[in-house]
C-alpha positions, 0 to 999 in steps of 0.5 A: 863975985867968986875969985875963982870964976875971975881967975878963970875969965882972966885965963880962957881970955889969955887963951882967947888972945893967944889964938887971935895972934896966931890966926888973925881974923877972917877964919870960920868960928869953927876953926877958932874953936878948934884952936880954943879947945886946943889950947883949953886942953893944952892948958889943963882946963876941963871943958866941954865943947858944943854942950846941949843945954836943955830947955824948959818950956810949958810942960816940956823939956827940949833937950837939944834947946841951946848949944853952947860953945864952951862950958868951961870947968862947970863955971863958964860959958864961952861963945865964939864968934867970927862975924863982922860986928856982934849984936844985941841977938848975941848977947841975949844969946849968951844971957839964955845959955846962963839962965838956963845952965843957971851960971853967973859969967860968960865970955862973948868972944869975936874973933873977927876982930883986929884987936881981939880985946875989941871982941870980948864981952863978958856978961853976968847973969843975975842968978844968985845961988851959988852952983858948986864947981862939981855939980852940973845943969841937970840933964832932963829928958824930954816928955813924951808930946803925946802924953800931953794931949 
């Protein structure tokens, strides 16, 4: 695995911890995001947050399939949580948006959680290929359902 995409883990984690020190849990997953993407932005880290992954089903391309938390730097998907214990749903969750966004690392993060380190899961896709840092998941557009009768 590229030493980029662990230097880049290592630093959304320091982010991640230092939101978590500063709220604590209990808060809705949407204001650890908003502090996240403070600090994402803050830190110089190009992001794009609630991004609508595509999906490919039969025929079809559901265009509003997934949204991701984060897709960090066109490398990284991170998925915020605030829930009391994280299960295999989020996981597989996290796994999909990798497959289809064709990335290899992602970062389950519970903020819900006394010590956050008790929160982060970082998952690994076993899609091979290399997707350079500039290029992004293609954007497809839905066929018309119509013109598939």
């Amino acid at each position: 695995m590229d030493d980029d995409i662990n230097k880049l883990t290592e630093k959304i984690i320091g982010l991640a911890i230092k939101v978590h020190k500063n709220l604590g849990p209990g808060f809705l997953e949407s204001v650890y995001q908003a502090a996240l993407a403070y600090e994402l932005q803050k830190a110089g880290i190009t992001f794009e947050k609630e991004k609508n992954l595509p999906v490919h089903y039969a025929d079809i391309v559901i265009e509003k399939g997934f949204r991701c938390d984060f897709l960090i730097d066109n490398q990284l998907v991170v998925e915020c949580k605030a829930v009391n214990k994280m299960t295999n749903i989020d996981q597989a969750q996290l796994l999909n948006y990798l497959k289809i966004s064709k990335l290899q690392v992602g970062l389950l993060i519970n903020f819900n959680v006394p010590i956050l380190k008790d929160g982060l899961k970082r998952i690994v896709n076993n899609y091979k290929g290399k997707t350079p840092r500039s290029q992004r998941p293609p954007r497809l557009t839905q066929k018309d359902p119509a013109s598939l009768e």
